[in-house]
N, C-alpha and C positions, 0 to 999 in steps of 0.2 A: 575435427569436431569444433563447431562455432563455441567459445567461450559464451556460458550462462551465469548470468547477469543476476544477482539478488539487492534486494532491498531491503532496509529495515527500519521501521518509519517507529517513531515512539509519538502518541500523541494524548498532552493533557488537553481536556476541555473542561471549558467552565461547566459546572454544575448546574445552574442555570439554563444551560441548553442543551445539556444534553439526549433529551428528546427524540429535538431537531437533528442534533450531530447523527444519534443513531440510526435514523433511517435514512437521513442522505449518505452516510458511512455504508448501510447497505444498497444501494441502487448504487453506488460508485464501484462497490465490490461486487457484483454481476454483469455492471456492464464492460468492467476492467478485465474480469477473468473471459469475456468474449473477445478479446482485442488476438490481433495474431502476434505471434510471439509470447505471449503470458501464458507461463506453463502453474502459475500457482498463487495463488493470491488469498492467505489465509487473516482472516480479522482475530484477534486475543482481548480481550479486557483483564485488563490484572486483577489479581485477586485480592490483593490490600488495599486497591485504589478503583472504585469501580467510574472514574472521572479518565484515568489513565489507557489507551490503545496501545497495541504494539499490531504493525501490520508488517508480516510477511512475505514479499512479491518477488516472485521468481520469473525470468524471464530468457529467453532463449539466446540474447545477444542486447549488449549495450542499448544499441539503437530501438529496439522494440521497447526501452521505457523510453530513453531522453524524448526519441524520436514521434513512434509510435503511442505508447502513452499517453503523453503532454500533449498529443498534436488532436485528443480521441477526441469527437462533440462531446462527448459528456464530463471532462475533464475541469473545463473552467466552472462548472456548477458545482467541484468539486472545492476547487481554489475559493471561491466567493464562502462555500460551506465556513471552511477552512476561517475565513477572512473573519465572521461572523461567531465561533461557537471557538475558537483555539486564541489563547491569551498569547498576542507576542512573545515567543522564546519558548513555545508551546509543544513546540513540533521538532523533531531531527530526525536525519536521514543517514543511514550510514549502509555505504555500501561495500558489496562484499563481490568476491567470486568462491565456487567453493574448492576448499583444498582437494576433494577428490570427488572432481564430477562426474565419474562414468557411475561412482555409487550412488546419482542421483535417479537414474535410470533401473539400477537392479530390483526396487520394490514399489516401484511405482504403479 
């Protein structure tokens, strides 16, 4: 079994824009959940911080974010988003694999 890939993006945005962050946050999350390898790509707003994201992103193998991902046209529209509506030290990624990934598959 190819090792599957997770991600977990925390992200504040200024208040200000967030707007703009929200709808480029969703055309980023449609055309991400089209890439191959992306088995899941869920968007969260916190609920004490409605400035606050937490994104989701499940993916079949390393390479289909580092690679695949990052590599997608609509990727840098995302980065520029990012550049423009998230305050320096804004954003963290913290990656995972899952302790038992066959139970990713049982209720899918």
């Amino acid at each position: 079994m190819t090792e599957v890939f997770a991600v977990l993006v925390t992200i504040d945005v200024r208040p200000e824009t967030i707007d703009e962050f929200t709808a480029g946050l969703q055309a980023n999350a449609v055309a991400t959940r089209g890439e191959p390898g992306c088995l899941r790509f869920d968007v969260l707003r916190t609920r004490d911080d409605p400035n606050r994201f937490v994104l989701y992103e499940l993916y079949s193998d390393e390479d289909a974010f580092f690679v695949g991902h990052r590599q997608a046209a609509h990727y840098p529209a995302w980065v520029q988003l990012c550049e423009r509506c998230v305050p320096p030290g804004g954003r963290s990624n913290t990656y995972a694999v899952p302790a038992y990934p066959d139970g990713l598959t049982e209720h899918a």
